[in-house]
Structure formats: C-alpha cells, structure tokens
C-alpha positions in Angstrom: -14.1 47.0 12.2 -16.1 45.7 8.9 -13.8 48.2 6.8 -10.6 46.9 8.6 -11.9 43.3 7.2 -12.9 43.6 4.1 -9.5 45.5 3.1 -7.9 42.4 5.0 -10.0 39.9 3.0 -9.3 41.8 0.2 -5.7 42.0 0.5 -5.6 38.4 0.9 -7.5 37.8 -2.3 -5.1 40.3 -4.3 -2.0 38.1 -3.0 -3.5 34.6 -3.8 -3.5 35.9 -7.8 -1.0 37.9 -7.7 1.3 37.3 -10.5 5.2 37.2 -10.7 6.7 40.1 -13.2 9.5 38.8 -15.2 12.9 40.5 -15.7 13.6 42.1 -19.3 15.1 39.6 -22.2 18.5 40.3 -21.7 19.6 37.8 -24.5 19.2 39.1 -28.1 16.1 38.5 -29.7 17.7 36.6 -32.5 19.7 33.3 -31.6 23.0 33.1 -33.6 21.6 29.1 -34.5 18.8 28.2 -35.0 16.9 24.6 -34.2 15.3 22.6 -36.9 12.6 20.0 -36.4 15.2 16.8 -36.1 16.9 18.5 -33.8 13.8 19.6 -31.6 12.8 15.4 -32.1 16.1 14.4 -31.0 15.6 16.9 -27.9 12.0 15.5 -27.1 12.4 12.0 -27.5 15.7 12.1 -25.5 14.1 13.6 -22.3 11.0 11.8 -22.7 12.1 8.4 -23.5 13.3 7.5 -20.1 11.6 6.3 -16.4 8.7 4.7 -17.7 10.4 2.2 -19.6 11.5 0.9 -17.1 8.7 1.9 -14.3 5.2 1.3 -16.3 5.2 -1.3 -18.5 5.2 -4.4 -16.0 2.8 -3.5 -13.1 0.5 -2.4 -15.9 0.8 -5.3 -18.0 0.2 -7.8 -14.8 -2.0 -6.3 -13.2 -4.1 -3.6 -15.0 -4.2 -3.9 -18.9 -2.8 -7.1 -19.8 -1.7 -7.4 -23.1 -4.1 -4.0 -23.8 -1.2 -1.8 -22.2 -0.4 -1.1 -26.5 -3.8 0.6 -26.2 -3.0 2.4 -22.9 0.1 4.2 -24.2 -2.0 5.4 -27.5 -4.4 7.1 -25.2 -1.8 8.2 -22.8 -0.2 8.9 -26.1 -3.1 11.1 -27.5 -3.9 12.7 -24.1 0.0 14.0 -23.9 -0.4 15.7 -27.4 -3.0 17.7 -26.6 -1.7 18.9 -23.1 2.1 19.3 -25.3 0.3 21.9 -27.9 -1.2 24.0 -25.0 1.8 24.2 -23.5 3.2 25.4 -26.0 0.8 28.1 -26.2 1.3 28.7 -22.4 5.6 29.1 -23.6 4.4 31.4 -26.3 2.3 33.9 -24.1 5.4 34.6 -21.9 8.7 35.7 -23.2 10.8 33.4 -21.5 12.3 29.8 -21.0 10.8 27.7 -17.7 8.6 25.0 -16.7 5.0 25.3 -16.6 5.3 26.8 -12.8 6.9 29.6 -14.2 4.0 30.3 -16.6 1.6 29.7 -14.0 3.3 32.5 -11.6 3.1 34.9 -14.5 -0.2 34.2 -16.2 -2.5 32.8 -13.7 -1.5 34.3 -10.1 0.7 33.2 -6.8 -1.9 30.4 -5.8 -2.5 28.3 -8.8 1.0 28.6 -9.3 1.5 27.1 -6.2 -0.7 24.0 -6.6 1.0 23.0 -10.1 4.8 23.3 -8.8 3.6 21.4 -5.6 1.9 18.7 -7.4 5.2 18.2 -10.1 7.5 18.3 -7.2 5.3 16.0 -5.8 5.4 13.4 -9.1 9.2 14.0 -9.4 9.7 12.9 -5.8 8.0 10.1 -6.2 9.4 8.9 -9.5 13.0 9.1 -7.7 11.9 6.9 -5.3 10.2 4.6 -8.0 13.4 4.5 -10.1 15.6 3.8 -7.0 13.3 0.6 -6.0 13.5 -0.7 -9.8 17.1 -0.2 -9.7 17.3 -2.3 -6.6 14.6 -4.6 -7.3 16.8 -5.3 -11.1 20.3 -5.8 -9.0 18.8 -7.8 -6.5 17.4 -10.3 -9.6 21.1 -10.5 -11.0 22.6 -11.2 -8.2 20.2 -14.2 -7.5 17.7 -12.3 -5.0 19.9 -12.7 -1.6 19.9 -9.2 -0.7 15.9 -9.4 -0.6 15.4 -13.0 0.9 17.9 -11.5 3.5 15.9 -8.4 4.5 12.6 -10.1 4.4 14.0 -12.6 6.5 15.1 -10.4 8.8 12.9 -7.5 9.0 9.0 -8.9 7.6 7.8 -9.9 11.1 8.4 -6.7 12.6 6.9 -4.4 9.3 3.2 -3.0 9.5 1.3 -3.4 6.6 1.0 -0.5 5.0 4.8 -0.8 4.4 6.9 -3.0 1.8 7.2 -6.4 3.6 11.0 -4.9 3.8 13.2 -1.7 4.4 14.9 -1.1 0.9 18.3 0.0 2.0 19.7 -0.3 -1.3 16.9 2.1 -2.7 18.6 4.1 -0.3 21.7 4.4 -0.8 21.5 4.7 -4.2 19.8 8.2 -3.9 22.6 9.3 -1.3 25.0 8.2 -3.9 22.9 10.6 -6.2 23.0 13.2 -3.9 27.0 12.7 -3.3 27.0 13.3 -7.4 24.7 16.4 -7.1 26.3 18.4 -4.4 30.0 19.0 -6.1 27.7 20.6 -8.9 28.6 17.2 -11.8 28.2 18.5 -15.6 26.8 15.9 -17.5 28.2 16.1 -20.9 26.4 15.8 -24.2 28.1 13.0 -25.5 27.2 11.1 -21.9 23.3 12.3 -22.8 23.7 11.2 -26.2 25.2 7.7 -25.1 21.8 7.2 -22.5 19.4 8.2 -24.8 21.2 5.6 -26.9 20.8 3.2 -24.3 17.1 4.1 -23.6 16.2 3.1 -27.6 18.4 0.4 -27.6 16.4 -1.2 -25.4 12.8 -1.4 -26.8 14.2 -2.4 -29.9 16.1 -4.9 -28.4 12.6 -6.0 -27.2 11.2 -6.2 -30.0 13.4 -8.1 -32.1 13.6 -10.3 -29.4 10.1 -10.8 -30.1 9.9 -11.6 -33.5 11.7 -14.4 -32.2 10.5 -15.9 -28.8 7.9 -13.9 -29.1 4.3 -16.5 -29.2 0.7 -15.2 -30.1 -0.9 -17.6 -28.2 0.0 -15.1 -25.1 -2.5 -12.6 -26.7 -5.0 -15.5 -26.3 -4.6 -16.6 -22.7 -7.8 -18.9 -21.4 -8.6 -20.1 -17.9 -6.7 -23.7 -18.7 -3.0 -21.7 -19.4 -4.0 -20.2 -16.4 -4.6 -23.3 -14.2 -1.2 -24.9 -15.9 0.8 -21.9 -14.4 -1.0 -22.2 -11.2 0.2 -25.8 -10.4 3.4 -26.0 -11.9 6.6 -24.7 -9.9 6.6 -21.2 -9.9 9.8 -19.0 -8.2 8.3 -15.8 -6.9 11.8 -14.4 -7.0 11.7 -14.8 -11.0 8.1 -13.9 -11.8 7.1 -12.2 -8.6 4.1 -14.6 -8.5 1.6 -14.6 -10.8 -1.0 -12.2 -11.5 -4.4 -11.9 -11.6 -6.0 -13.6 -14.9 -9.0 -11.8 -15.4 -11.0 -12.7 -18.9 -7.6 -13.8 -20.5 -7.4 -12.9 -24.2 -5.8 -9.6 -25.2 -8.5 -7.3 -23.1 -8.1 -9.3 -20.0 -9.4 -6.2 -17.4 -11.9 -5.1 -20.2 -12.3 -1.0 -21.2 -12.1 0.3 -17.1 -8.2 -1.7 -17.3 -6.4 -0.5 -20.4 -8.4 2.8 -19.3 -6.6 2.4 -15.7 -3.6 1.7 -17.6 -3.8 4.7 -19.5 -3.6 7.0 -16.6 -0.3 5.2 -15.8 1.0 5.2 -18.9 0.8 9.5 -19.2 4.1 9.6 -17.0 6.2 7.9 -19.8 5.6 10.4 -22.0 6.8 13.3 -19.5 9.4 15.3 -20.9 7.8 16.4 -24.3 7.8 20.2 -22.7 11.5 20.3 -23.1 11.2 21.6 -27.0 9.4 24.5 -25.3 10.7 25.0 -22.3 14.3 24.8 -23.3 14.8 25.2 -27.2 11.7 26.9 -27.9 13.1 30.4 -28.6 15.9 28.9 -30.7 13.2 26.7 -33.5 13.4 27.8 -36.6 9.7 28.7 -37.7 8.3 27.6 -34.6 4.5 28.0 -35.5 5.9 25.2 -37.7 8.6 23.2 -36.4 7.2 23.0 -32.3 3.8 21.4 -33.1 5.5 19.0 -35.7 8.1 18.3 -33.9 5.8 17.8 -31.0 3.6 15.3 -32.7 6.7 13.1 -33.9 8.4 13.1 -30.7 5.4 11.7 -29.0 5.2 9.3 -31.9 8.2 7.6 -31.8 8.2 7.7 -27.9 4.9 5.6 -28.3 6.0 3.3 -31.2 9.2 2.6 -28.7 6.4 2.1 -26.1 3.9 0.1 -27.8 6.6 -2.3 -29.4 8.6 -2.5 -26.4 5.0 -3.8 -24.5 3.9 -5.5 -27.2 7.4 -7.9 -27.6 6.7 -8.0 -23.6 3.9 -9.5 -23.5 4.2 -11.4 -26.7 7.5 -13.3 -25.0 5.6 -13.2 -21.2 2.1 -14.5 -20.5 1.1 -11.2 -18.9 0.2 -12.4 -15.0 3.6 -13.9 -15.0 5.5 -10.6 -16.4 8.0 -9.6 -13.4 6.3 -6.5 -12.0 9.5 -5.1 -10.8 12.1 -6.0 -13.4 10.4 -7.0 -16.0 12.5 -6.7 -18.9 15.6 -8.9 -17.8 13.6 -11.4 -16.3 11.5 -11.4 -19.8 14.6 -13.2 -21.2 15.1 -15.4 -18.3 11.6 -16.4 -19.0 12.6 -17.7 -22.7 15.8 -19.7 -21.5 18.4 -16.4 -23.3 20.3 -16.4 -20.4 23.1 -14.6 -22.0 20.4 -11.8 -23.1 19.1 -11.3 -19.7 22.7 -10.4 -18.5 22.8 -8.3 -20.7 19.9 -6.2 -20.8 20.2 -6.1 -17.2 23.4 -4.6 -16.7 22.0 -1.9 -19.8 19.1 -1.6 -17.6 20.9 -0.5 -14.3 22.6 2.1 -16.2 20.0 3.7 -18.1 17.8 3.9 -14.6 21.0 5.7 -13.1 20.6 8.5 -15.3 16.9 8.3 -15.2 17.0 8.9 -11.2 20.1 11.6 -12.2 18.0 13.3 -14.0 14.7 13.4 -11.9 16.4 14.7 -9.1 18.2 17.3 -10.9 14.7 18.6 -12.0 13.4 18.0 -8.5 16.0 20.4 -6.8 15.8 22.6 -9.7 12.0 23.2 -9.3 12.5 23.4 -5.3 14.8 26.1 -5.4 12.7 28.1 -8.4 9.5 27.7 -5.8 11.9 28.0 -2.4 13.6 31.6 -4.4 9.8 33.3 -4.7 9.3 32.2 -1.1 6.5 29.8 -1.6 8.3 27.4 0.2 11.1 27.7 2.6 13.9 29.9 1.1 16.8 28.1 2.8 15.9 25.4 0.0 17.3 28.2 -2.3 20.5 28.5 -1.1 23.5 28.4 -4.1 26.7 26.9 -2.7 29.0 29.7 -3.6 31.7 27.5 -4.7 29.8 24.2 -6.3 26.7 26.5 -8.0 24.2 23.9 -6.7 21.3 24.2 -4.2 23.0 21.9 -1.8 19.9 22.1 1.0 17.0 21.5 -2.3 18.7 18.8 -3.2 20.0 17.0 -0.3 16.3 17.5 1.5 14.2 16.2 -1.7 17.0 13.5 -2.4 16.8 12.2 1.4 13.0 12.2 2.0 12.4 10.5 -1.7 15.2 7.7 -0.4 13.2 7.1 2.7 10.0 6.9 1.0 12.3 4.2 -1.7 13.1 2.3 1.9 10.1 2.0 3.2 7.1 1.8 1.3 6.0 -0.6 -1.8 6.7 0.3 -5.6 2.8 -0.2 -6.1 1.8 1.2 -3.4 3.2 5.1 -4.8 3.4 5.0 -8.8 -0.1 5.8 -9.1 0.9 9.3 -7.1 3.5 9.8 -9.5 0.9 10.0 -12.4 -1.3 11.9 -10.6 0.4 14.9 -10.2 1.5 14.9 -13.8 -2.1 15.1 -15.2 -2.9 17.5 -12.5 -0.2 20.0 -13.4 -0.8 19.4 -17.3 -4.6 20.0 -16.7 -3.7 23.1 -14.9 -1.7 24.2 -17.8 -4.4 23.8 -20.3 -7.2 25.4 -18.2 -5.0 28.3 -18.2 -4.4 28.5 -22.3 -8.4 28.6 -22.1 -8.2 31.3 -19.5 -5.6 33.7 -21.5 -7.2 33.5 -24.8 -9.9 35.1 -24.1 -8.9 37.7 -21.8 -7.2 41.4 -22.8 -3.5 41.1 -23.6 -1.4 41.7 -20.7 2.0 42.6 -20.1 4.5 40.1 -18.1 7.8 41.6 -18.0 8.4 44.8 -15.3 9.7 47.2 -17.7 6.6 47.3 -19.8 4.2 48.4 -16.8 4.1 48.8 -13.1 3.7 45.9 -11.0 0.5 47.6 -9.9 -0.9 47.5 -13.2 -0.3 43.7 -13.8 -1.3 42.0 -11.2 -3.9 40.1 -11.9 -7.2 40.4 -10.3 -10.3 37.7 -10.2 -11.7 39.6 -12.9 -9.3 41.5 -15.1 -9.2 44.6 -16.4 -10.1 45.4 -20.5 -7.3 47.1 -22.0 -8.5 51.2 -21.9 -7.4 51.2 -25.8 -9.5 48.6 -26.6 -12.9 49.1 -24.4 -15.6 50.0 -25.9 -19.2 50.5 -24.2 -20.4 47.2 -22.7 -23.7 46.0 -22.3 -25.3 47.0 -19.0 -26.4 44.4 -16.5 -30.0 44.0 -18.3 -28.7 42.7 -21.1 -26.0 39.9 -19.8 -27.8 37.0 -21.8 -27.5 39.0 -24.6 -23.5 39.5 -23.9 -23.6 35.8 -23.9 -24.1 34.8 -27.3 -24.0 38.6 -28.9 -21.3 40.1 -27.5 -20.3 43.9 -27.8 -16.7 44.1 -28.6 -14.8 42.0 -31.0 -11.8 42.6 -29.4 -11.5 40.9 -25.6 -12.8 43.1 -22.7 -13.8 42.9 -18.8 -17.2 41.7 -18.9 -15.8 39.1 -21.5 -13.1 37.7 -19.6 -15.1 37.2 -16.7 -17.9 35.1 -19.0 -15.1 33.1 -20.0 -13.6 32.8 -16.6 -16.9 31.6 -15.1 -17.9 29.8 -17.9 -14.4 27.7 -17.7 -14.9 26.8 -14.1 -18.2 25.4 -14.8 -16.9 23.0 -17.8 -14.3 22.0 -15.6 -17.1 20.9 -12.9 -19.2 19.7 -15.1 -16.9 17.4 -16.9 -15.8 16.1 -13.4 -19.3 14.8 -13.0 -19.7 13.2 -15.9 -15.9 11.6 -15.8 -17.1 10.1 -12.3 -20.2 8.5 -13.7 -18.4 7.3 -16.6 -15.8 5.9 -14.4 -18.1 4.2 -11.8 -20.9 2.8 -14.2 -19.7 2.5 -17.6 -21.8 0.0 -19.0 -24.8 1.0 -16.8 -24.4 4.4 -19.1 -23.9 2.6 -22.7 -26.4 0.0 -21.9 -29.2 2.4 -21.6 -29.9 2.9 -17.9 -32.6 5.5 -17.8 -31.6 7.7 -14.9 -27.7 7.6 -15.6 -28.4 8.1 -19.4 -30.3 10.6 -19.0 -27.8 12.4 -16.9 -25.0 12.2 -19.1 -27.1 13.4 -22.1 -27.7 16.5 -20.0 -24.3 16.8 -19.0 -23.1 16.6 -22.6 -25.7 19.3 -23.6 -24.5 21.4 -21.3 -20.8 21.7 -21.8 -22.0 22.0 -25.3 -23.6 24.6 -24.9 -21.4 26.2 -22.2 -18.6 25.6 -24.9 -20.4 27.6 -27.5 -20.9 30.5 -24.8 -16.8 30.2 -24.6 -16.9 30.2 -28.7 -19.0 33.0 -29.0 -16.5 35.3 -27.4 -14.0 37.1 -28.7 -10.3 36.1 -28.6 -6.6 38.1 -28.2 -6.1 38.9 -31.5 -2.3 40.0 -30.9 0.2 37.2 -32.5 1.9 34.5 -30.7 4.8 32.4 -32.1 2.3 29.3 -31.9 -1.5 29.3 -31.3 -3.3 26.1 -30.3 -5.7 25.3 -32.8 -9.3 25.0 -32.7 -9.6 26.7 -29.3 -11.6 26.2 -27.6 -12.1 22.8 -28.3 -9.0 21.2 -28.4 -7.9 22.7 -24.7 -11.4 21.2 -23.6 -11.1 17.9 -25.1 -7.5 17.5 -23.6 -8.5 19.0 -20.2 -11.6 16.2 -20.3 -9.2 13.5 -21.5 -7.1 14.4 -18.4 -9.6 14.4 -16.0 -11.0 11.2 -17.1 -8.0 9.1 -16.7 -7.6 10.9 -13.3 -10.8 9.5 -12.4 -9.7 6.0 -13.3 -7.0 6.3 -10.0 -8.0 4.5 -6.9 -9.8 6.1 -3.9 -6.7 5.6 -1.6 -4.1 7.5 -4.3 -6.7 10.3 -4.3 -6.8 10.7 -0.2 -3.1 10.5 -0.2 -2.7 13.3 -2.7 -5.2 14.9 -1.0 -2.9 14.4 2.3 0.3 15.7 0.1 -1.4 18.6 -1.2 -3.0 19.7 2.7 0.8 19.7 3.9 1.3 21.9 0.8 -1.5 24.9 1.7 -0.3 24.3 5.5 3.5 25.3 3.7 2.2 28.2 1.8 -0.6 29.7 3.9 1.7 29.5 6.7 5.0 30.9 5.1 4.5 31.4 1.4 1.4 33.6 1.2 3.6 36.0 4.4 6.9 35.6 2.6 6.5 35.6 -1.2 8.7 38.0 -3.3 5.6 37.8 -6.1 
C-alpha cells in the first residue's frame, strides 16, 4: 500500500514539472531579411505604446501620485527593462517564437507554466474590460453624459456596493461588437497598425504641446487654499468626476508610498516590449546587439511619451480635479479649447478600439495555446475550419471580460490588471536564474526522448560533463568551492534552493519596507535591525549563487551581470507588488484558486505535455 503511494505521489510530482517538447525548426535557420534596430523600435514601441495611455495616467495622477506619476513611469520604466533583458534570455534558451508561457512549458515544467499563462490571461482579461469602460466612460463625456445620468438614474438604488453604481451596457456591447469582428477571422493590415500607432504618438505629443501652452506650474505647487477654492466653487462631477483627494499638495502630494503605488500601476503601460523577442527575435540582425538596444530605446521613448504626456496632464489639470475616467479630452475642456477636446476625443475612441482589438486577440490567442496542451478546457481550442479562429476562446474570454466591463467599477479591477503582469514577468526572471546555472538541456523532440527531458525537481548533470562531486560531508565546502566548473546536479540544486530562499527572503523585507518605511530609514531598532539582516543574507545567499558555475554553451543574447541583474529586477518586481492593496491581493488569490481547481481537476488528468 506505501509502494502503491509513493509511486502515485511520485507520479504526480513528475507531471507538475513536466516540460512540453517542442517540434523541430521547420523554417530555415537563416531568414531571407533581416531586422535592424529601427525596425525592432518601431516594432516595440508600436505594441507597447497603447492601453495605458489611456487607462493609467488619470486614476494615478488623482488619486495615487499626483503630479509624481513622471517618477512612477521611470520606475515602472526601469523595472520593465530589467524583466525585457531576461526575457530575452528566456527567447534565447528556446529555439522558437511564443510568449513567455511557452518558455515556461519548456524550461520550467507543466505547473509553473500554468500559473504564468493563468495570471496574463488573467491581466489581459481585465485590461479588455478596463479599455471597454474608458471607451464608454470617453463617449458618454462627448455626448454630454446622458447615457450615464440615465443608467444611474435608473439602476443605482437597486446596485450592491461592491458594484459600479451602474450596469455599463455600452462597455458591453462594445466587446460583443469585438467579438462580431473576431469570429469571421478580420486581418488587420499593416498600414491600419501603422495608422494606430500613429494615433497612439500623436497623442502624448499633442499633450504636450498643449502644455507648453495652457500648461501652469503653479499646479506642481498645489497648497491647502487652491484646495479649499476648488472645494466651494461649482464643480460638475460629470466633467471632473469630483475632486480628489489633496493630500500634502506640491508635486509629491502622496509622499514616497504614492508615486511607489503608482509605479506598480504604471508597469502595465509598458506591456508589449516582449514583442521584439517573441515575434522578430529570430529575424534581428546581430541580436546580442540589436535586441538589448533596441530594448532599451523602445522602453525609452515609451516613457518620454509617458512622462510628457503626464507631465502636460497635470501641468494643464490641478491633479485631484484630473477626470479619472477620461482624462485627456476633458483636460482641454478644463482649459476652455473646446475645439481640442473634440478632437482628441474622437482620436481617443479610435485608438482604445484597437487597443481592446488587440488585447482580445492576445487573450484568445493565449487561451487556445493553454486550452491546446489541455491545461484548460480543450473545446477553448477549437479552429473554425472555415474562419481559422478559435471561435469558443474568444467568444468565452470576450463575453465574461464584457460582463465584468458592465458590472463592476474601473478602480475597483485595474490594480488586478497589473498584478498579473509583474507576476508573470517575475516568473520569467526567476526562471533565467534557474537555467543558467543548471546543465544544458535539450527542448526540441528530435534531439532526445521525452523521457530524457523531462524535468525533474532536481536535474540531471549532463553524463559528458560530470565529474566526481563532493560527498555529503563536504556540502559547505560545495558551497563556496565547488567541484566542477562546468554546471552539474549537486550544483543546480544549490542554485535551485538557494533561488527560492532569495525569493522568500526578499518578500520579507519588501513587506516591511512597504508597511513601515520610515520606521526603517528613521532608525527603528527592531525593524532596522531586521532589514540589515535581511540584506546580509541575500547577500550572501547571492554570492552562494555567484560562486557557481554557469552553462557555458552560447546563446544569441545573455543577460548581463547574472546574477545580479535577474535579482535586482525580480526584487524590483516584488516590491511594487507589495505596494497593491490587501483586497487586489485576496481577489487574485480568488482568481488564481479557480485556476488550480481548472488544472488539478482537468489539466493535470488531461495535459498533452
């Protein structure tokens, strides 16, 4: 009976890491053109420079970060850049195009795999339903606000409250509409991608010409009496959504723990940057080159396009009266350009339609990848055989993210949004820690048996490249002095263990740094003390990690400084995941507990691995 459960246990173990094996490279190995850095810049900035224009800036400016949201997108900004050169890392160990569940399935095992597709579904699924309330929230402010004093009328006595204070039936149908253009399988063309990226620069620019001339510093400099003046004149909710909260005025109104908070927002506007792996990273020219530079400039302009666009924001807006909702049109109304507001507003609904075009196109691509290994349900991966598009992935994810658009408050879900993000990103990076240290391993089917690379909690050395290890006497030793130069066994699993316990320990100290800041800096003597000891230690868990030896065999691009750099983002991360309330954290908690129900119940039984 014992022997019957441990093989069962140990079954179960094998399948929760067991890794998908890729097809051969059926394409040849050379592209006939190649991409040079513009174009890889043109690619990133493109995909990235999109939602959270339109989605971050004004809920962060009002109510978070104030005029301090420029800082926020230059640590969002930072913390993207260090997650986009692990990634492409992660692209560079396997030998083919996909998103960053893909590489998880093939580097990291069946279960982690799981939890990072699940958590970017997840943020994609919300940010439909965010873009569908903007849009509708922006229409409803052109068209003088009846639709919403209608519905509010009408349906705010009957509404509990933890829903919006109305049923969004626009949101609504604007993501059927989406899904009526998805079905029939509609080609967007690359001059119509071309023309919305146009749109979506056109816009902060706008913004910030507009600034230099409405624009006033005094809104940098906000006191208490501006406040008051505000607070008694006539205000229309409709136009500013009421005003904000004031805090400390100035330009740091919410102090360090806001533009921090703000930060952790901001990371969703610069999703997208994985495209110049994911989909042109095979065809760069000189890609241990051009990807990280291109990388870094993409990001770049993406936050000089942020930081301007806030910036001329909040120069032309006192911040607690920015429009949470539609903030840029109603920016213009605020300076009496009337002709300007109609302007950017009707710009405005057309760049968030392809916005929400493109998130659900992602959305139902990433289903039907998952729903296709049988992680999830595999009638979500059904191809209509005339159309070519999953017709159940997206109809499915495009009607449960226009429910949640109808019924609940934009506030009240962008923080899950950005949560999943970071999560998936941080997941990414662990695992570039995880695979540099570990014996090369094959991916693709032809090169071994699937027996042979499926990956194991600890992983077998390479037989050509074992040498004696030290016996169990001397582990210390194997610590700091280890035996092989080349990675083996006993090595990967120092680094494995080693990894987990950074990752634990820097969630401890992110948590005290989050909830008593200045109790820290100012010298408390108990919570000092612990964060000196916390610091020591990954320190010198770090150098344990340093001290080991690393796959020598060549990638197309390595991550620098390793393994520093993949620490210092994965802390980064988990910092400004600290900064999200307790009540986003038990609802992604809920999200992800309907997820292991999903894949312990189905996907575990059912997966093709």
């Amino acid at each position: 009976m014992s022997r019957l459960l441990y093989q069962y246990v140990h079954q179960f173990g094998q399948k929760l890491v067991q890794r998908r094996l890729l097809e051969p490279i059926a394409e040849p190995e050379s592209p006939t053109t190649y991409l040079d850095v513009l174009d890889l810049v043109i690619l990133g900035v493109g995909r990235s420079l999109g939602a959270g224009i339109y989605i971050v800036p004004g809920a962060v400016a009002k109510y978070i970060a104030g005029p301090a949201i420029i800082i926020s997108f230059l640590v969002a900004a930072l913390s993207s850049l260090l997650s986009g050169l692990c990634y492409a890392e992660l692209w560079a160990q396997v030998p083919h195009s996909g998103s960053v569940y893909l590489y998880s399935y093939v580097t990291m095992g069946q279960l982690y795999a799981f939890i990072t597709g699940w958590n970017l579904i997840l943020s994609l699924f919300i940010a439909t339903a965010c873009v569908a309330k903007v849009w509708s929230y922006s229409f409803d402010r052109l068209i003088g606000n009846h639709i919403s004093q209608a519905l509010e009328g009408t349906f705010s006595p009957y509404m509990p409250s933890f829903l919006a204070t109305f049923p969004d039936f626009v949101a609504l149908a604007l993501v059927l509409v989406m899904i009526g253009v998805l079905v029939p399988g509609a080609r967007v063309s690359s001059l119509v991608i071309k023309v919305f990226t146009g749109m979506n620069v056109f816009i902060p620019i706008f913004m910030i010409i507009s600034a230099f001339i409405k624009g006033d510093l005094h809104n940098w400099q906000l006191t208490e009496e501006d406040y008051r003046s505000n607070t008694s004149g006539s205000s229309d909710i409709y136009r500013t959504g009421g005003l904000g909260p004031l805090g400390s005025g100035g330009f740091v109104p919410f102090g360090l723990d806001g533009f921090l908070q703000g930060a952790a927002l901001c990371f969703y506007a610069y999703f997208g940057f994985e495209v110049i792996v994911t989909t042109a990273g095979k065809e760069a020219r000189n890609p241990q080159h051009s990807i990280p530079v291109s990388m870094v400039i993409s990001i770049f302009i993406c936050f000089l396009m942020y930081f301007g666009l806030s910036a001329a924001l909040t120069l032309m807006v006192p911040y607690y009266q920015i429009h949470p909702y539609s903030p840029l049109p109603q920016a213009f109304l605020h300076v009496g350009w009337d002709p300007a507001r109609y302007i950017m507003a009707v710009v405005f609904l057309f760049a968030l339609l392809y916005s929400l075009l493109g998130s659900m196109f992602v959305m139902s691509q990433l289903i039907c990848e998952m729903a296709d290994d049988r992680l999830i349900f595999w009638d979500l991966a059904q191809i209509h055989a005339r159309t070519g598009t999953p017709v159940m992935a997206i109809t499915a994810s495009g009607f449960l993210a226009g429910v949640m658009a109808l019924l609940f408050d934009l506030l009240d879900i962008v923080e899950l949004m950005i949560i999943g993000v970071l999560l998936a990103y941080t997941l990414g990076t662990f695992s570039v820690l995880i695979l540099r240290y570990q014996p090369r391993q094959n991916f693709v089917k032809n090169e071994k048996t699937e027996e042979e690379t499926e990956m194991e909690p600890t992983l077998e050395g390479n037989p050509l490249d074992s040498e004696p290890e030290a016996g169990t006497s001397n582990i210390l030793k194997s610590l700091w002095f280890p035996p092989s130069t080349i990675p083996t066994q006993k090595s990967g699993q120092i680094v494995y263990g080693c990894a987990f316990l950074l990752v634990l320990l820097m969630l401890i100290l992110s948590l005290i740094l989050a909830e008593w800041p200045s109790q820290v800096f100012s010298g408390d003597p108990v919570l000092t003390t612990v964060a000196v000891l916390l610091l020591l230690l990954i320190t010198g868990v770090t150098a344990i990690i340093w001290r080991q030896p690393q796959d020598p065999t060549p990638l197309m691009f390595r991550v620098p400084a390793v393994p520093v750099l993949p620490l210092v983002s994965i802390f980064m991360n988990v910092y400004l995941m600290t900064k999200i309330n307790t009540w986003t954290w038990t609802q992604i908690g809920i999200s992800n507990a309907i997820g292991f129900v999903i894949y312990f119940g189905y996907g575990i039984r059912y997966s093709s691995g």
